[in-house]
DRENTORKOL-3810 file (N, C-alpha, C; in nm, 4 decimals):
REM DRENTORKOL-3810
@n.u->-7.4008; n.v->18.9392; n.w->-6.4087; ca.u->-7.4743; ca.v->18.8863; ca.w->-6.2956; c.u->-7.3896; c.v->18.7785; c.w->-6.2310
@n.u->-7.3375; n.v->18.7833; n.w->-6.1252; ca.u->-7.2818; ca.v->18.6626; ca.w->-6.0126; c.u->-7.3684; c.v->18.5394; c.w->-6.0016
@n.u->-7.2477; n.v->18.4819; n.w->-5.9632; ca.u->-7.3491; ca.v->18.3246; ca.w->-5.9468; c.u->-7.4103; c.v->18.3268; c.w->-5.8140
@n.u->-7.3832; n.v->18.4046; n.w->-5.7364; ca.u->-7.4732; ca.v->18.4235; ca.w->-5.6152; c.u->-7.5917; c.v->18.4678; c.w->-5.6152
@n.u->-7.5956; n.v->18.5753; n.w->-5.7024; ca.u->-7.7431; ca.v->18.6349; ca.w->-5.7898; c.u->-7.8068; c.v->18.5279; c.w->-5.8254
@n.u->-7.7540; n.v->18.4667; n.w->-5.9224; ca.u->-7.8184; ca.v->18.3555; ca.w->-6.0131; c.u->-7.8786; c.v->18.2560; c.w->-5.9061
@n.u->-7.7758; n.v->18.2156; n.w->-5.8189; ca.u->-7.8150; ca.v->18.1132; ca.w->-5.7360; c.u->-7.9519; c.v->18.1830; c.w->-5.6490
@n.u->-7.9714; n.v->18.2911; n.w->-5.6199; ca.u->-8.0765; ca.v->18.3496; ca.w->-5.5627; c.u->-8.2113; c.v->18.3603; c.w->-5.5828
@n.u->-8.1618; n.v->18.3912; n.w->-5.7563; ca.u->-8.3081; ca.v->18.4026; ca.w->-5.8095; c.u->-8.3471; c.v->18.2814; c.w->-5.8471
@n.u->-8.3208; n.v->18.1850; n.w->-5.8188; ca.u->-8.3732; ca.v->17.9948; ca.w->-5.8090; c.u->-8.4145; c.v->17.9937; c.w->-5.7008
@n.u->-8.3653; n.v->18.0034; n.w->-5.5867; ca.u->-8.3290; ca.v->17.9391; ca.w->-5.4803; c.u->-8.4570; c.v->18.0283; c.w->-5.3402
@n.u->-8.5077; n.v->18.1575; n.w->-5.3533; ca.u->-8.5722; ca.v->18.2223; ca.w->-5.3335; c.u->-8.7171; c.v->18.2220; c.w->-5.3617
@n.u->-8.7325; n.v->18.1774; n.w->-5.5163; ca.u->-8.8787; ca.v->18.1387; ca.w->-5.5454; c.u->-8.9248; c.v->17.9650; c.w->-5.5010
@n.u->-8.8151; n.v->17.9064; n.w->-5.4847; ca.u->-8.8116; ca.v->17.7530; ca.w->-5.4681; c.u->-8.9078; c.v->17.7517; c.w->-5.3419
@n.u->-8.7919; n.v->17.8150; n.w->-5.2750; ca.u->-8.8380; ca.v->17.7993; ca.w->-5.0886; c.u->-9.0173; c.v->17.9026; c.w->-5.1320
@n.u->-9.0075; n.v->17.9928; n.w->-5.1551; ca.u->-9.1492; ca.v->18.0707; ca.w->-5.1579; c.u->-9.2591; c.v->17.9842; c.w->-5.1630
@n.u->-9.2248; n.v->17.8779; n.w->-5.2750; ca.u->-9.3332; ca.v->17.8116; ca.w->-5.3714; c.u->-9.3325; c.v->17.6913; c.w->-5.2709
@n.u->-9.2399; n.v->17.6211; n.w->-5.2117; ca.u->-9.2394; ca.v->17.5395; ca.w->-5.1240; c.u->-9.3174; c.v->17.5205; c.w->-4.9725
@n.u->-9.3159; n.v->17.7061; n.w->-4.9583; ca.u->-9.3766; ca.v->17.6979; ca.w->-4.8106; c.u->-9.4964; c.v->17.7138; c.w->-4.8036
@n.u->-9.5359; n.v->17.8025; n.w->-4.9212; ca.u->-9.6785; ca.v->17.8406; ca.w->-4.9614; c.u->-9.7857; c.v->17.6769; c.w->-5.0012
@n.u->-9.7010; n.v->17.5954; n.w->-5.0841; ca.u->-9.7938; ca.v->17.4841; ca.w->-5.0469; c.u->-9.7700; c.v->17.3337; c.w->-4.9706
@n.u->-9.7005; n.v->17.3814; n.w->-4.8839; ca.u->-9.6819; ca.v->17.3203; ca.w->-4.7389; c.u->-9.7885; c.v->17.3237; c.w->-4.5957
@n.u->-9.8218; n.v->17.4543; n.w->-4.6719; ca.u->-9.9076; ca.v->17.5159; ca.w->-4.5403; c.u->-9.9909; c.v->17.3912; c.w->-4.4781
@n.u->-9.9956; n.v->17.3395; n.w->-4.3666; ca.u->-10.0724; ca.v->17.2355; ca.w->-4.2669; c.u->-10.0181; c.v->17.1128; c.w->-4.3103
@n.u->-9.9426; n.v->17.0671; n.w->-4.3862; ca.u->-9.9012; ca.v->16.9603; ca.w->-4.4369; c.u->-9.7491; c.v->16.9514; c.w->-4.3399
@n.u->-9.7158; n.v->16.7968; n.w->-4.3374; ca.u->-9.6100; ca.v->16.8225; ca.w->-4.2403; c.u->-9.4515; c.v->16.7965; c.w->-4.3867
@n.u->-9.3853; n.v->16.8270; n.w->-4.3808; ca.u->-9.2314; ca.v->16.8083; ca.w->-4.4583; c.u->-9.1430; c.v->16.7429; c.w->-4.4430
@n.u->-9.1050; n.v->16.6886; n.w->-4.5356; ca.u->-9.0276; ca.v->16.5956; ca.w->-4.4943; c.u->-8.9099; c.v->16.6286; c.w->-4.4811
@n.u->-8.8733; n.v->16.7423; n.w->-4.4917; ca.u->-8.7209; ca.v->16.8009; ca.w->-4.5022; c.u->-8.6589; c.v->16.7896; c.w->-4.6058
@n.u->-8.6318; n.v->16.7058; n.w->-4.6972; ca.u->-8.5387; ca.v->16.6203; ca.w->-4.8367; c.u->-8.6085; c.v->16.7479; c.w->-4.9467
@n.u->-8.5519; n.v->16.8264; n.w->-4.9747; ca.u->-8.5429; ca.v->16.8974; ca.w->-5.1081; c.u->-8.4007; c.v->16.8599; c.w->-5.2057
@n.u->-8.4385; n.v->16.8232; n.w->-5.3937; ca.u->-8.3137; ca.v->16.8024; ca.w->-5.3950; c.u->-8.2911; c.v->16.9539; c.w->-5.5406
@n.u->-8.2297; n.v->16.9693; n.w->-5.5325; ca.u->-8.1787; ca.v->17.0816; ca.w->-5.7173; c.u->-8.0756; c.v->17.0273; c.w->-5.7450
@n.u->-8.0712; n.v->17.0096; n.w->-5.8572; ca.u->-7.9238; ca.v->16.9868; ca.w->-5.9449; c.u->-7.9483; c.v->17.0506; c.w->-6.0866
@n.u->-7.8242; n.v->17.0648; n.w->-6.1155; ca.u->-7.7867; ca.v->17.1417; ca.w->-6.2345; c.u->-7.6798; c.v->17.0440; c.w->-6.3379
@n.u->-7.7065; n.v->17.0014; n.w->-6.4609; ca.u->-7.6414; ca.v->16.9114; ca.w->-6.4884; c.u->-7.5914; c.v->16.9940; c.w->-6.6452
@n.u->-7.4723; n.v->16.9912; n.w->-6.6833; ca.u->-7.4518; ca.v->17.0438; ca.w->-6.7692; c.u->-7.3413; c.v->16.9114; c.w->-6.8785
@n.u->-7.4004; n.v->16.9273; n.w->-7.0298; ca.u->-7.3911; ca.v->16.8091; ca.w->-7.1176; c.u->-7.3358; c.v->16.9092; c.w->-7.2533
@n.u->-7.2205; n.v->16.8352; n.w->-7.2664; ca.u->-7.1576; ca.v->16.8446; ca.w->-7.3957; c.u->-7.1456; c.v->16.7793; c.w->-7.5085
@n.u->-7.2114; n.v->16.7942; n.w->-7.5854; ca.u->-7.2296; ca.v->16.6791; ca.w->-7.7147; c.u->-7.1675; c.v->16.7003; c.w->-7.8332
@n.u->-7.0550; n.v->16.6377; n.w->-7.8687; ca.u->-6.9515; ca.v->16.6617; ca.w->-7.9948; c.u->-6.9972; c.v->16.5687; c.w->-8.1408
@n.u->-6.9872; n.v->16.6539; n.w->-8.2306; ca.u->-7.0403; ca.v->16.6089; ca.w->-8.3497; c.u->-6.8892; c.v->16.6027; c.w->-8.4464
@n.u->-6.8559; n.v->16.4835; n.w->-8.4565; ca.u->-6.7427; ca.v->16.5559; ca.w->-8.5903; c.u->-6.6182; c.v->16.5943; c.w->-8.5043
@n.u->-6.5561; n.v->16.5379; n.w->-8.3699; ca.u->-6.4881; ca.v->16.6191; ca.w->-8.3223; c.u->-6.5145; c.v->16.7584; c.w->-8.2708
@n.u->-6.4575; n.v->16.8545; n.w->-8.2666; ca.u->-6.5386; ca.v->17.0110; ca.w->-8.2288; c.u->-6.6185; c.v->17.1028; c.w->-8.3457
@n.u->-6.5788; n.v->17.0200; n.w->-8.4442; ca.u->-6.6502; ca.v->17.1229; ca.w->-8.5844; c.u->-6.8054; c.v->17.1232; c.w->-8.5168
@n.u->-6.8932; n.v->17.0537; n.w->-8.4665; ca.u->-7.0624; ca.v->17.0943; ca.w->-8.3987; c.u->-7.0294; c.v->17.0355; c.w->-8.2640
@n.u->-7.0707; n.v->17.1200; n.w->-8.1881; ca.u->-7.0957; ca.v->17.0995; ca.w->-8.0708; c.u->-7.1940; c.v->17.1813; c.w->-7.9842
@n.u->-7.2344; n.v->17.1306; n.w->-7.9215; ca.u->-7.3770; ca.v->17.1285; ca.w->-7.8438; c.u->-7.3687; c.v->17.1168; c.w->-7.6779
@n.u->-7.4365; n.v->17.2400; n.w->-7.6776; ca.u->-7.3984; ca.v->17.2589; ca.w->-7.4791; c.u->-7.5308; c.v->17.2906; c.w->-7.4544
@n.u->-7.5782; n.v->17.2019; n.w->-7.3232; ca.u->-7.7189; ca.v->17.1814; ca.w->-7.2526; c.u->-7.6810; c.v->17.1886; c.w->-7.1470
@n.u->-7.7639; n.v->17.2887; n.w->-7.0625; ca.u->-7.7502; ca.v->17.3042; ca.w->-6.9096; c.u->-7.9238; c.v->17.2454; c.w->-6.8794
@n.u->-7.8715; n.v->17.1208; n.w->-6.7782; ca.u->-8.0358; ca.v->17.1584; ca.w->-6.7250; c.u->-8.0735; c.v->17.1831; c.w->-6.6052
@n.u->-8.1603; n.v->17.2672; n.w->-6.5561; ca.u->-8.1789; ca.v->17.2881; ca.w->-6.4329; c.u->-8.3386; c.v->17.1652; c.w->-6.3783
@n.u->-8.3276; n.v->17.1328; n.w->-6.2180; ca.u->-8.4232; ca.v->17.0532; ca.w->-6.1786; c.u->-8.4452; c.v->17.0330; c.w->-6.0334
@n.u->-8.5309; n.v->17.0144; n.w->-6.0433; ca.u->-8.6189; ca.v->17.0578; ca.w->-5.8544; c.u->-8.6734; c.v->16.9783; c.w->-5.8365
@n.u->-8.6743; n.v->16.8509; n.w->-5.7346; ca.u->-8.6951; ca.v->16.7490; ca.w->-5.7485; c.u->-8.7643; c.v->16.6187; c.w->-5.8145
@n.u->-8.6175; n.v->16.6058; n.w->-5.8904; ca.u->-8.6243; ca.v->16.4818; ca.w->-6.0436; c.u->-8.7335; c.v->16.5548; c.w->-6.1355
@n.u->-8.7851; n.v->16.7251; n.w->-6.1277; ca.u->-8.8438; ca.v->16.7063; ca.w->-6.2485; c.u->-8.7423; c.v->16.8388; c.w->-6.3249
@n.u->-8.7538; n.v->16.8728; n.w->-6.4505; ca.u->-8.6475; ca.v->16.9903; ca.w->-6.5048; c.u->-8.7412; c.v->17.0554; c.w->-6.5239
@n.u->-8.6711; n.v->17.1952; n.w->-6.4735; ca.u->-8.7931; ca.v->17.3185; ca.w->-6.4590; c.u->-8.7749; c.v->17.4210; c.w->-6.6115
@n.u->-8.6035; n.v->17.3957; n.w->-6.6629; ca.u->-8.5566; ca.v->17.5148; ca.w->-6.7098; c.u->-8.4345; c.v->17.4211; c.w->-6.8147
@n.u->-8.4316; n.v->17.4675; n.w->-6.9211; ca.u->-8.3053; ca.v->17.4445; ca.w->-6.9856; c.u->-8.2312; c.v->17.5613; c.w->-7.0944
@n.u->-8.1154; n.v->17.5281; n.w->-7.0715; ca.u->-8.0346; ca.v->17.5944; ca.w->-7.2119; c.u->-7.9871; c.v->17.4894; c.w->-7.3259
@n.u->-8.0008; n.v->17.5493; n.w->-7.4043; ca.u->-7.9793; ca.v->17.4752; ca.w->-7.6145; c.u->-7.9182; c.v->17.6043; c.w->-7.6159
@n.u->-7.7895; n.v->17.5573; n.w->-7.6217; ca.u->-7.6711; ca.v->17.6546; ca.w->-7.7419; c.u->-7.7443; c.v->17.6162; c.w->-7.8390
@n.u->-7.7911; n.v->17.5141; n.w->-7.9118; ca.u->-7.8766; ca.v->17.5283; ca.w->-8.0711; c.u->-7.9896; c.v->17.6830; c.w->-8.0686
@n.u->-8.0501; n.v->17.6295; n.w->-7.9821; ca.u->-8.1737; ca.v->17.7391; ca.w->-7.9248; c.u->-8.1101; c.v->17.8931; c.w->-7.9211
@n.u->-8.0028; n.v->17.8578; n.w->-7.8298; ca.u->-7.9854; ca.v->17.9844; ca.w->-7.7745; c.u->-7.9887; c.v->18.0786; c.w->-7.6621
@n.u->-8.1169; n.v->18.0285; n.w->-7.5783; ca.u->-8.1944; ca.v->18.0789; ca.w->-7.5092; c.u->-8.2007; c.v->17.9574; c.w->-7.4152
@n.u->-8.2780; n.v->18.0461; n.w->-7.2855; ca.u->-8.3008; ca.v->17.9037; ca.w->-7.1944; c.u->-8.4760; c.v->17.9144; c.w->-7.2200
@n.u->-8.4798; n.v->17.7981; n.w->-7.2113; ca.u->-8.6129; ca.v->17.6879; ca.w->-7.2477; c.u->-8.7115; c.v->17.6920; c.w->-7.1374
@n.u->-8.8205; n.v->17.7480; n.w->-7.1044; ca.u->-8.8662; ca.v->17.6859; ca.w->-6.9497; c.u->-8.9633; c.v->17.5887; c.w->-6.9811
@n.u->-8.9549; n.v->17.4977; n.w->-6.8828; ca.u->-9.0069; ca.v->17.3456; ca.w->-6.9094; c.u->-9.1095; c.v->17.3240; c.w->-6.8133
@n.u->-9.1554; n.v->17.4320; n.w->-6.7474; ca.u->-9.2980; ca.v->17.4183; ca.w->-6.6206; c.u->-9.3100; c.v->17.5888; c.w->-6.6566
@n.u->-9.4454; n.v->17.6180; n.w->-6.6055; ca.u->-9.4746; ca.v->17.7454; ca.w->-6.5683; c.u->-9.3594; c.v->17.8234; c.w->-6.4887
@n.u->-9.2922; n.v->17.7197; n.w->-6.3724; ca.u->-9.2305; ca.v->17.8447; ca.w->-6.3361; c.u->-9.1152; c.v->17.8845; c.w->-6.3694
@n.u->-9.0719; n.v->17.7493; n.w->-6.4185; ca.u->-8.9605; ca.v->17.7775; ca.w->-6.5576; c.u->-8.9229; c.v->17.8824; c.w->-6.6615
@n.u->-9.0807; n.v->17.8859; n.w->-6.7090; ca.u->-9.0486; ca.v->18.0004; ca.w->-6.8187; c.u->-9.0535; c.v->18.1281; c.w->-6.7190
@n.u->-9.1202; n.v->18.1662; n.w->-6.6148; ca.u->-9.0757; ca.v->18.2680; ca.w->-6.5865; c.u->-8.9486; c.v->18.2995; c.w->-6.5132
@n.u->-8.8688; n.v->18.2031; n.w->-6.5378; ca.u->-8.7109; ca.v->18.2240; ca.w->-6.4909; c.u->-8.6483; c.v->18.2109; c.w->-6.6280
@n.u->-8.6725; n.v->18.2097; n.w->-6.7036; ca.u->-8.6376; ca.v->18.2003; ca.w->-6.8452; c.u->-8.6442; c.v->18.3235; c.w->-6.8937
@n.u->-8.7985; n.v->18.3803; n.w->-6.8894; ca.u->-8.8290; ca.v->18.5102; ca.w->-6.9196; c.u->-8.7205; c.v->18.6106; c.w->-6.8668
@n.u->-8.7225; n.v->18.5808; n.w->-6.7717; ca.u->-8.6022; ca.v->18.6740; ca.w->-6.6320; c.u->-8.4714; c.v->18.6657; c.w->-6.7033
@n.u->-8.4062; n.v->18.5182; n.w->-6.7133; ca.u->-8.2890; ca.v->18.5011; ca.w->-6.7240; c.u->-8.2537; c.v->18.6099; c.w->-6.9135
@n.u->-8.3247; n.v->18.5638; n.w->-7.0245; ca.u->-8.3382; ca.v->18.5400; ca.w->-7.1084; c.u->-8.3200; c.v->18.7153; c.w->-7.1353
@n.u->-8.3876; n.v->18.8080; n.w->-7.0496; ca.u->-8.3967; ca.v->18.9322; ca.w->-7.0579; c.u->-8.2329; c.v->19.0163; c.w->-7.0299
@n.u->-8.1631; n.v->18.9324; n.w->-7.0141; ca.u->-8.0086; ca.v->18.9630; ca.w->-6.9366; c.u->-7.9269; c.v->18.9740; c.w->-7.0585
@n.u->-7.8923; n.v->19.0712; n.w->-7.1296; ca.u->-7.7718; ca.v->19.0272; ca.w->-7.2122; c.u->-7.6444; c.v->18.9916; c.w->-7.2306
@n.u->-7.6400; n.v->19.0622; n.w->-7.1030; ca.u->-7.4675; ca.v->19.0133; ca.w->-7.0448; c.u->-7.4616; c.v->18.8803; c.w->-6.9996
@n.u->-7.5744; n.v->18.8337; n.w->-6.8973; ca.u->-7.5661; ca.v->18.6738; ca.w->-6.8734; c.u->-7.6279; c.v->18.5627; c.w->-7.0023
@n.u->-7.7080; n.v->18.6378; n.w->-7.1153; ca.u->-7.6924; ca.v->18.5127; ca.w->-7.2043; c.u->-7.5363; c.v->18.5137; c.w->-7.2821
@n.u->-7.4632; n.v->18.6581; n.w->-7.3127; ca.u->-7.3262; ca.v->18.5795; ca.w->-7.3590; c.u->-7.2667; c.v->18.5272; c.w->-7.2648
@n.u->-7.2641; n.v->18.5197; n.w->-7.1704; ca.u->-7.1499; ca.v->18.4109; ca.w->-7.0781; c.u->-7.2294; c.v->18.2991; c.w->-7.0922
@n.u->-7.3548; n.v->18.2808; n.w->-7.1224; ca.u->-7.4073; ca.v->18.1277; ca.w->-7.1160; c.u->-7.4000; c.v->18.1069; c.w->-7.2847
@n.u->-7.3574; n.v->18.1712; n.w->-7.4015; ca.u->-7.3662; ca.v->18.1246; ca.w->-7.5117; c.u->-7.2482; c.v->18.0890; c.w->-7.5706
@n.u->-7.1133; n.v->18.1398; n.w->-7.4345; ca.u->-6.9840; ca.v->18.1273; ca.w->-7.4472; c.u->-6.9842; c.v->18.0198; c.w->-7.4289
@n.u->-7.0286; n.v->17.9752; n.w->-7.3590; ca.u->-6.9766; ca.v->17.8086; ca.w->-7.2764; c.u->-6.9275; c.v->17.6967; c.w->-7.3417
@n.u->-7.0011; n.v->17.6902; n.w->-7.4505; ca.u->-6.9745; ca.v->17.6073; ca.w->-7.5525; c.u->-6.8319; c.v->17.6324; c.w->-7.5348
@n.u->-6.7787; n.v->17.6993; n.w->-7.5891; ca.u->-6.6051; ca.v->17.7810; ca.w->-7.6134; c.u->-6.5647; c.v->17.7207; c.w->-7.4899
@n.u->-6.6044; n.v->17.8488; n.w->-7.3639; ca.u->-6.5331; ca.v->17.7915; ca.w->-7.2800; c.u->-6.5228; c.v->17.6805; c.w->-7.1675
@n.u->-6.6370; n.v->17.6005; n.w->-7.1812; ca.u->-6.6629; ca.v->17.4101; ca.w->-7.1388; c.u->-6.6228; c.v->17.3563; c.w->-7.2158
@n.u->-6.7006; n.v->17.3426; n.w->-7.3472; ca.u->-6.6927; ca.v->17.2186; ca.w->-7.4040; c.u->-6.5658; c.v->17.2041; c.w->-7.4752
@n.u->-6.5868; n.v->17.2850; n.w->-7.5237; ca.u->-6.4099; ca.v->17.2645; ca.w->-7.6118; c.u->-6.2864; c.v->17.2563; c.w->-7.5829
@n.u->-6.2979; n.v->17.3592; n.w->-7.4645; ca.u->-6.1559; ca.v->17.3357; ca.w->-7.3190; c.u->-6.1726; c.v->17.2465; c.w->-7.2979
@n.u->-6.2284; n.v->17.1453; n.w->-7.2720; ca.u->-6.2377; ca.v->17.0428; ca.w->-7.1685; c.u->-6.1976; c.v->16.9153; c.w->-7.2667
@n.u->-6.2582; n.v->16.9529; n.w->-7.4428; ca.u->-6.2391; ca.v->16.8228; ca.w->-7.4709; c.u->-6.0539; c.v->16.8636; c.w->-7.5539
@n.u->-6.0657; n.v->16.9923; n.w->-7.5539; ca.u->-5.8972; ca.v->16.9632; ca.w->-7.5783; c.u->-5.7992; c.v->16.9368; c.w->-7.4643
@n.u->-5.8698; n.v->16.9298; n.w->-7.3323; ca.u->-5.7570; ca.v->16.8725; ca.w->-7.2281; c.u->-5.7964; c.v->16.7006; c.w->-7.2270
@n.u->-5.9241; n.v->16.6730; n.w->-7.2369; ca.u->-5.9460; ca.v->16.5224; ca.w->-7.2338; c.u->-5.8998; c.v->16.4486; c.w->-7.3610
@n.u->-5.8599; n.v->16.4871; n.w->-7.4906; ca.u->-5.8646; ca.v->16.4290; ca.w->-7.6093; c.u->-5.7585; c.v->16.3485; c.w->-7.6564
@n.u->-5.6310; n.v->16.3593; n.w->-7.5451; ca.u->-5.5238; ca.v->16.2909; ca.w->-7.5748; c.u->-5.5577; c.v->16.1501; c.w->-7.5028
@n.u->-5.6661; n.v->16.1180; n.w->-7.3714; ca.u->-5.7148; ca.v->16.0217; ca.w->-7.3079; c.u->-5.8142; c.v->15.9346; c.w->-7.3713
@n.u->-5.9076; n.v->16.0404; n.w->-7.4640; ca.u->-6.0118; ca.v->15.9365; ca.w->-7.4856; c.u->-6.0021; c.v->15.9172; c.w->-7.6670
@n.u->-5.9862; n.v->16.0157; n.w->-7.7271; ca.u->-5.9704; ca.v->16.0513; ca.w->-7.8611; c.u->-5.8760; c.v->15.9593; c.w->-7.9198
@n.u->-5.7484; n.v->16.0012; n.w->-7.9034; ca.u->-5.6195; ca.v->15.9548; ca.w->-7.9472; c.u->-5.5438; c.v->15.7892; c.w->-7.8935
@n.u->-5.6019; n.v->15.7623; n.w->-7.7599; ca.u->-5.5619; ca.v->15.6084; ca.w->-7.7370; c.u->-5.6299; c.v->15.4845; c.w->-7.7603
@n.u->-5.6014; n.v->15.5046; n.w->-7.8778; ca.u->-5.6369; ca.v->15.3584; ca.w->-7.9789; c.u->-5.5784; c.v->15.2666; c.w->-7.9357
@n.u->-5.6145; n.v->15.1178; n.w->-7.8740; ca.u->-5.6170; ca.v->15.0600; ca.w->-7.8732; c.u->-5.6058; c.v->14.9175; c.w->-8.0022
@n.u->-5.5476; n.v->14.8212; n.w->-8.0501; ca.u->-5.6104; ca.v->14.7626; ca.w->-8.1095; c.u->-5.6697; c.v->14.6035; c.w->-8.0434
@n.u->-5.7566; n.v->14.5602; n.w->-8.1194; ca.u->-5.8561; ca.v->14.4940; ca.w->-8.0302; c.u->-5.7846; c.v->14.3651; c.w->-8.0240
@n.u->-5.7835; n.v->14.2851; n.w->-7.9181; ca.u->-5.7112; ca.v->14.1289; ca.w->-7.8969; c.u->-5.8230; c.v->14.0227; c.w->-7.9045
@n.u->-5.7911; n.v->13.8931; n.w->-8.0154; ca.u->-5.9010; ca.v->13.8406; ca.w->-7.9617; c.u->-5.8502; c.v->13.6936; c.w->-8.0014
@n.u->-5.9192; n.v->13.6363; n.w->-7.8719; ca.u->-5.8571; ca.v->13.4946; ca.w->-7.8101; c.u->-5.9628; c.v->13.4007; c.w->-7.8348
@n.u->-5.9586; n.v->13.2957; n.w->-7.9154; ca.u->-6.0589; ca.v->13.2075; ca.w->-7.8899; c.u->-6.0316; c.v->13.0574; c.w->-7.8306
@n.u->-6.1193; n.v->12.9975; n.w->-7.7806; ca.u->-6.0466; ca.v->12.9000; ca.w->-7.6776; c.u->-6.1858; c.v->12.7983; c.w->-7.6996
@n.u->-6.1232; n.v->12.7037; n.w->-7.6745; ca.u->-6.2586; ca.v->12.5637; ca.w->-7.6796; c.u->-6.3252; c.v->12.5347; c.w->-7.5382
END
């Protein structure tokens, strides 16, 4: 499934659900979505933990837990994009890859920056 797909089947029920209870009410225009995706290292890479969350304004509708597995829906209409997503087998291994290919790429290109430059600590005391 493309990320244009993906982006569709969000982005399609949003506006639906948006206009339907808009009706006579005036809008303010300001819709926001973000997608925030979190890598959490345990031990270096021996555990690591990849969370995608999805959210429609400031509240999260939908998440993924590499622990889980699966994406999570966190409102009614969540789970039925969950249900949807969740039914895909080809798009849950590219989302169960990620771990592999986010988190761990990323922290073996960042690890010589944050990992490895030790510092030792200076300390000055003064009257």
């Amino acid at each position: 499934m493309g990320r244009m797909a993906a982006a569709g089947a969000i982005l399609v029920p949003l506006v639906m659900l948006g206009a339907s209870s808009a009706a006579g009410a005036e809008l303010s225009g300001l819709f926001q979505e973000m997608v925030k995706s979190e890598c959490h290292f345990i031990n270096g890479t021996d555990r690591v933990r990849f969370v995608k969350r999805f959210m429609y304004n400031r509240e999260q509708f939908l998440h993924f837990d590499s622990d889980v597995g699966h994406f999570v829906g966190d409102t009614p209409y969540g789970e039925k994009v969950a249900r949807y997503w969740n039914s895909d087998p080809e798009w849950m291994e590219y989302r169960r890859a990620a771990v592999d290919r986010h988190c761990r790429h990323n922290y073996e290109l960042s690890r010589p920056f944050l990992v490895e430059r030790r510092v030792p600590p200076s300390v000055s005391i003064s009257l």
